[in-house]
C-alpha positions in Angstrom: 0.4 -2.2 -33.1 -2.3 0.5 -31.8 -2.9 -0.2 -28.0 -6.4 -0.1 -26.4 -4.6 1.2 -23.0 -0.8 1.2 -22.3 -0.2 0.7 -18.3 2.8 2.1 -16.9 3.9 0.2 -13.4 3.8 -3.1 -13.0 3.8 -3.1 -9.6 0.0 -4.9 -7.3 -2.0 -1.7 -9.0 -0.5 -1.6 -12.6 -0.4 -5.2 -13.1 -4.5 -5.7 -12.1 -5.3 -3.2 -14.4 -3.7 -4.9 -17.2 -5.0 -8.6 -16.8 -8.8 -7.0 -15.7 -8.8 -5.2 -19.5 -6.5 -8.1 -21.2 -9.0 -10.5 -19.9 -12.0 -8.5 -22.0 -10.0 -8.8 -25.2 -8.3 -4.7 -25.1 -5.1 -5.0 -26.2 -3.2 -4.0 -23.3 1.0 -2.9 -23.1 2.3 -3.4 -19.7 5.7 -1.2 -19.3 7.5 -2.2 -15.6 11.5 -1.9 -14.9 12.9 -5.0 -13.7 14.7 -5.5 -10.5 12.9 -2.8 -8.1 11.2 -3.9 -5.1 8.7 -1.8 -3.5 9.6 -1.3 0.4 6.4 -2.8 2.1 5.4 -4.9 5.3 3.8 -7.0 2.8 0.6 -8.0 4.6 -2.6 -8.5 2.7 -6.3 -9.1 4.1 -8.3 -12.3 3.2 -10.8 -10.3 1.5 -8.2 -9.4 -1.2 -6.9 -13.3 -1.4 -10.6 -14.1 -2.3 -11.4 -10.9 -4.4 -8.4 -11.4 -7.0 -8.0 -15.0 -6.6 -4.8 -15.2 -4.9 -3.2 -18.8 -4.7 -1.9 -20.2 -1.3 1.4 -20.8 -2.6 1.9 -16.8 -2.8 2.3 -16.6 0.9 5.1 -16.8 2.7 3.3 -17.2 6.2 0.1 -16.4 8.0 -0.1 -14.0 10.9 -2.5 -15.0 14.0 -1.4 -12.1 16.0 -0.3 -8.3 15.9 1.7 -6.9 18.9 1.4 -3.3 19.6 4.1 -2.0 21.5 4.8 1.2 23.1 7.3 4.1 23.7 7.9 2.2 27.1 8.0 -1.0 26.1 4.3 -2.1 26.9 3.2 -5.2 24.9 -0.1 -5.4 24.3 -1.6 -8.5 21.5 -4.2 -8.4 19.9 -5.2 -11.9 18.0 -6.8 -12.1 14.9 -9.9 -13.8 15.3 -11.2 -16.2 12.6 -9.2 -15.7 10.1 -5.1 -14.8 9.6 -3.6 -11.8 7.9 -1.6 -13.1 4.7 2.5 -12.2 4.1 3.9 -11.9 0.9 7.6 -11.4 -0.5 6.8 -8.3 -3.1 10.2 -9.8 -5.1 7.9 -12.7 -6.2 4.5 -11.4 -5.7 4.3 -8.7 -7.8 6.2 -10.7 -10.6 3.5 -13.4 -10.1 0.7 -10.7 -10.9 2.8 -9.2 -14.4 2.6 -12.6 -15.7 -0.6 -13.5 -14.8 -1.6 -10.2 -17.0 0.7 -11.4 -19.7 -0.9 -14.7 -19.3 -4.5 -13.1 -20.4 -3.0 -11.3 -23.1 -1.4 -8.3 -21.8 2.3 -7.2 -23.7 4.9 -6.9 -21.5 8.1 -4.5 -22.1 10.3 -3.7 -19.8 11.5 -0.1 -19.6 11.2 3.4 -17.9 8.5 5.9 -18.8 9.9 9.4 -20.4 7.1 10.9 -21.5 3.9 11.4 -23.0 2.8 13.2 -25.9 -1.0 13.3 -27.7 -1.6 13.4 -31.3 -5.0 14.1 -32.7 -5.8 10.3 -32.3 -3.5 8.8 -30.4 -1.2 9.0 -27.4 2.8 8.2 -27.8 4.4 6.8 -25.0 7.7 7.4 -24.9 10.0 4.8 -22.5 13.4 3.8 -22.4 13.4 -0.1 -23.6 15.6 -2.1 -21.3 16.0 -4.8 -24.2 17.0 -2.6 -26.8 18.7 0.1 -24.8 16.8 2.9 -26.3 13.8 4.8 -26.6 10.7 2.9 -27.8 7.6 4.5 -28.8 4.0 3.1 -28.2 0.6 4.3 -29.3 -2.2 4.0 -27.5 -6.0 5.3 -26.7 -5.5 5.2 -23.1 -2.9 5.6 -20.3 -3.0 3.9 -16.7 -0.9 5.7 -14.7 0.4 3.0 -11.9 4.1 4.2 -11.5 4.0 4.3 -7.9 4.4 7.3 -5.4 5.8 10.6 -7.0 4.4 9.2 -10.0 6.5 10.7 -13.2 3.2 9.9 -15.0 1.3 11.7 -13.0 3.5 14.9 -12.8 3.4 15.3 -16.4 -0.4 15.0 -16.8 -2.1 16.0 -13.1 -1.9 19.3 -12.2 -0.7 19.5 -8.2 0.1 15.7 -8.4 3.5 17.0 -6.8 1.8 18.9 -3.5 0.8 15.2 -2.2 2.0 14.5 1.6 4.8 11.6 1.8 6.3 9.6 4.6 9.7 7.7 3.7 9.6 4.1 4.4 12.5 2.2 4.9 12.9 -1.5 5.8 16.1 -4.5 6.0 15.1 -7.6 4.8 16.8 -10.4 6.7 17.2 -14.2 7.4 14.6 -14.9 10.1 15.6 -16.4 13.1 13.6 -19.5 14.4 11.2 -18.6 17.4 12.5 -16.6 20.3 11.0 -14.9 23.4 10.8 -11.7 20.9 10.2 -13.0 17.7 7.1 -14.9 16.4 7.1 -16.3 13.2 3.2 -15.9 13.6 3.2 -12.8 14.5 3.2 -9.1 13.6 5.1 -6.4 15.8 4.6 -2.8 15.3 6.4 -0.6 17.3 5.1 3.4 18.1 8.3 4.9 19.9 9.1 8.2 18.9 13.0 7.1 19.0 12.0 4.7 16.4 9.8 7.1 14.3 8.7 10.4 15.9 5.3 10.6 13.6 4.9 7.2 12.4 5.7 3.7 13.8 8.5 1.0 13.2 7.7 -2.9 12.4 8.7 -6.5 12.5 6.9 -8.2 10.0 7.8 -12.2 9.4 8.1 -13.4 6.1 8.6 -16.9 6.4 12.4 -17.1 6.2 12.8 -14.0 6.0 11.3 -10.9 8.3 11.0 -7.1 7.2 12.2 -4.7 9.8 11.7 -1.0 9.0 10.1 2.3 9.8 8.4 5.3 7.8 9.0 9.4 8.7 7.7 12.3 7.3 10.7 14.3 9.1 13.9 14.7 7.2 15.9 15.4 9.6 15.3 11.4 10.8 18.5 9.0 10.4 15.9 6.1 8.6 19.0 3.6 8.5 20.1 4.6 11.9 16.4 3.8 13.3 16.2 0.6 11.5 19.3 -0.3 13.4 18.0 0.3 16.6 14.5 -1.2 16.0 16.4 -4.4 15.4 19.1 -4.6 18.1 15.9 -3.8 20.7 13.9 -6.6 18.6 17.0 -8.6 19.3 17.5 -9.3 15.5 21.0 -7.2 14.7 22.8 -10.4 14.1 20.6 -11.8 11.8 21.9 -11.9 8.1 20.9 -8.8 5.8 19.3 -10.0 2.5 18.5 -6.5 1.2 17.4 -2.9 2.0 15.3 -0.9 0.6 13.6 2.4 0.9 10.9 4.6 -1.0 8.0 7.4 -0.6 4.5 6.1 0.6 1.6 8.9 0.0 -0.5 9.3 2.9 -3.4 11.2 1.0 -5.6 10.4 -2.5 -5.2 12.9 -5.1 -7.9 15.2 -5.6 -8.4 14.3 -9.3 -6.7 11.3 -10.5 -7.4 11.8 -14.6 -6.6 14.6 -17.1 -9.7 14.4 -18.7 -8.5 13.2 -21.6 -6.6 10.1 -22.2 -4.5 9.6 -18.6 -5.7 7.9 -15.1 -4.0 6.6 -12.2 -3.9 4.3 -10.1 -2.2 2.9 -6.8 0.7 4.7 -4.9 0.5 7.3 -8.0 -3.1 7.9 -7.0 -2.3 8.0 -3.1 -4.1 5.6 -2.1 -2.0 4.4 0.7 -3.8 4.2 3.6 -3.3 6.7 6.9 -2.1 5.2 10.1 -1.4 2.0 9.0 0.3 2.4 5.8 -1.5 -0.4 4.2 -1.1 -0.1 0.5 -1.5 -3.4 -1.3 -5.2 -4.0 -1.6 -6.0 -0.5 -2.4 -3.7 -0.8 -4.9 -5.5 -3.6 -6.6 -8.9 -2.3 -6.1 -7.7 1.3 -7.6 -6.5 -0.9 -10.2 -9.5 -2.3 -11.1 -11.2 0.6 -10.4 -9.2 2.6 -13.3 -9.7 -0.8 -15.7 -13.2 -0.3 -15.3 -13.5 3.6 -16.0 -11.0 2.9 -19.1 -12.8 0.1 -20.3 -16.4 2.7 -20.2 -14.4 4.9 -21.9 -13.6 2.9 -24.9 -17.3 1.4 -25.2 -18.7 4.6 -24.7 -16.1 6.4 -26.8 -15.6 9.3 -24.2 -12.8 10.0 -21.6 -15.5 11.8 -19.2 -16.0 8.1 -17.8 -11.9 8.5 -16.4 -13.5 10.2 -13.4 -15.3 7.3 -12.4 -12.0 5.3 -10.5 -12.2 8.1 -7.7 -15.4 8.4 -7.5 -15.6 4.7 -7.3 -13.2 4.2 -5.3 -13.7 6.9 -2.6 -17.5 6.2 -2.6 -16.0 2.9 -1.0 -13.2 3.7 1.3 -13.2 7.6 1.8 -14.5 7.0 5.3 -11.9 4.2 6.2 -9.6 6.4 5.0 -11.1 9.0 7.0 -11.1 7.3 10.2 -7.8 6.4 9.6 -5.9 9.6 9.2 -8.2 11.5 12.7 -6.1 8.4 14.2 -2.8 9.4 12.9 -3.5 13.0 13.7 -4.5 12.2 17.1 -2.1 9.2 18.4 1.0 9.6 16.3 2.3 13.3 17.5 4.0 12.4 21.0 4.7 9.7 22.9 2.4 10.3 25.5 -0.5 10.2 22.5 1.3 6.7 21.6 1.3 5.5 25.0 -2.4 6.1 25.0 -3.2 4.6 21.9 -1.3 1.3 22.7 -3.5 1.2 26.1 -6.7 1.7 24.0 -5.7 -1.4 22.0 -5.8 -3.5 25.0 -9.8 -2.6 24.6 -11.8 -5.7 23.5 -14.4 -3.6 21.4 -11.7 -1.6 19.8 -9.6 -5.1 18.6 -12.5 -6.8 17.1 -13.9 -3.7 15.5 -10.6 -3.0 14.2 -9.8 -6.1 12.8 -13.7 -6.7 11.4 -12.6 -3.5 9.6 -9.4 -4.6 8.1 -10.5 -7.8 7.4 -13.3 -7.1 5.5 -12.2 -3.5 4.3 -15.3 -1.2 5.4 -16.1 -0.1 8.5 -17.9 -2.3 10.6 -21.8 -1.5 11.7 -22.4 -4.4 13.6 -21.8 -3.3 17.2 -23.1 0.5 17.5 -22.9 0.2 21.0 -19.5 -0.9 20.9 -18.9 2.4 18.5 -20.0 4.7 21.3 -18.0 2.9 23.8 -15.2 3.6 21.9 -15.9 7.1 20.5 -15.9 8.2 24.6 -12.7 6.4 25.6 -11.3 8.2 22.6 -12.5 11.7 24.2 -11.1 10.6 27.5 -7.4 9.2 26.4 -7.1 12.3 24.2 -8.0 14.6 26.8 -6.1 12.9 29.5 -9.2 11.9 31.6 -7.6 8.4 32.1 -4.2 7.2 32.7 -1.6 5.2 29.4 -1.7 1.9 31.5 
């Protein structure tokens, strides 16, 4: 068997690129290792339950509300008008999108990635097959590189893929307790507290029966496990049941070029594109997915690999300035607590919540309310400068 694209990752990204092609008829080979679960909050936007079709039954609850709270303990929530942010347990949702590629085609082994190597036609994948304990060999025309951050794909084929900027994420996943006084089943808690994370934020997330409570950090010297503690005995969750713990690198940047020219393009966490301040990863890891099906499937009408270029192009053309936005926040609000403190008061601003949330909810900025924009571009200027007091 000769493979129109071989996709390694079958994590949100990997597994979208493989049923978009499987559905045109490519013959597509999916490679994933079994048993990892990506650390993650696990929220997703409505716009990515309508865009790739995502079925009810994949989530395990629906959040009205998000609570910001600040180094000293200031509440402030904001609710999410019209609509609900999504939850979903990555154990079952990302299996739920390899079959559903397998389901339109797609062949799925299960196995590590070792390396690539190019003939004059083809492209040998080399991986480590789980079922037959040893080293399978694939050819293919194309490779989608989805292998999440510190991609091994990407390393072997990108130059500099190594020099991208990383937090560490770490999260407990544990038996939800029923409503309390601090925990909403409805409701999503993230916490910016520089004894929790000194240049990121820590989170409550619900999950139905389950809840994810973790934190990311950029700074090595930062106990993760030991913050994760605290975050839950001042959440008042430290005697709830641990179901698992997990931990991993989120990027916090896009690669400058995500394909060799050639034959290899990536996608998802190995493409960076987690994005700042919020760490949100999951739908711009299905649209850079899609985004590097498209550009493959071009290349194999077109028979050239020039068209690989198009998924950043593509794909920044639509979010660079989200993205953006997003990491002058982060550079701004996350470096003290007195900058947190700040930033939590500014979310207590009625322009900011619903612009904020028209934004994630829909995934572009929104243009609706310029006034709105100025209003907030000047009590931006005055909280960073101190003109106002964190109240």
């Amino acid at each position: 068997m000769i493979y129109d694209i071989t996709v390694i990752g079958g994590g949100p990204s990997g597994a979208t690129a493989a049923e978009q092609l499987a559905k045109k008829g490519f013959k597509v080979a999916l490679i994933d290792r079994a048993g990892r679960i990506k650390p993650c909050g696990g929220a997703i936007p409505p716009r990515l339950i309508e865009d790739f079709e995502i079925p009810q039954s994949q989530l395990v609850a629906k959040i009205k509300t998000a609570r910001m709270i600040s180094p000293t303990n200031r509440k402030v929530d904001i609710p999410i008008e019209n609509g609900y942010v999504g939850m979903v347990d990555r154990e079952f949702f990302d299996e739920y999108l390899r079959e559903r590629a397998a389901k339109c085609g797609a062949k799925r082994f299960t196995g590590t990635f070792v390396k690539l190597s190019k003939s004059s036609q083809y492209t040998k994948v080399d991986f480590n097959n789980h079922s037959t304990k040893n080293i399978s060999t694939l050819l293919t025309r194309y490779v989608i590189g989805a292998d999440g951050a510190k991609s091994n794909v990407a390393r072997n084929t990108i130059k500099d893929a190594h020099k991208i900027p990383y937090v560490i994420a770490y999260h407990e996943i544990i038996e939800a307790p029923k409503a309390t006084s601090e925990y909403n089943p409805d409701r999503c808690d993230v916490i910016y507290n520089g004894d929790i994370s000194p240049d990121f934020y820590g989170w409550v997330f619900p999950h139905g029966k389950s809840a994810s409570v973790g934190m990311g950090t950029g700074i090595n010297s930062v106990n993760l496990k030991k913050a994760t503690s605290d975050l839950r005995t001042q959440a008042g969750l430290d005697k709830c049941s641990t179901i698992r713990k997990e931990g991993a690198p989120i990027p916090l940047k896009p690669l400058e070029r995500w394909d060799n020219g050639d034959n290899v393009v990536l996608a998802g966490d190995a493409a960076g594109v987690v994005a700042p301040s919020s760490g949100e990863g999951i739908y711009y890891a299905m649209i850079g997915g899609k985004y590097a099906a498209e550009a493959v499937e071009k290349c194999l009408l077109k028979g050239h690999s020039k068209y690989l270029s198009l998924a950043r192009k593509n794909f920044m053309r639509e979010h660079k300035a989200v993205f953006q936005v997003l990491g002058a926040m982060q550079n701004a609000y996350y470096r003290s607590d007195d900058r947190r403190e700040r930033f939590v008061t500014l979310c207590k601003d009625i322009d900011v919540q619903r612009i904020t949330f028209e934004s994630y909810m829909h995934k572009k900025l929104s243009r609706s309310r310029p006034i709105a924009h100025l209003k907030i571009m000047f009590k931006n200027i005055a909280h960073l400068t101190g003109m106002v007091k964190a109240t």
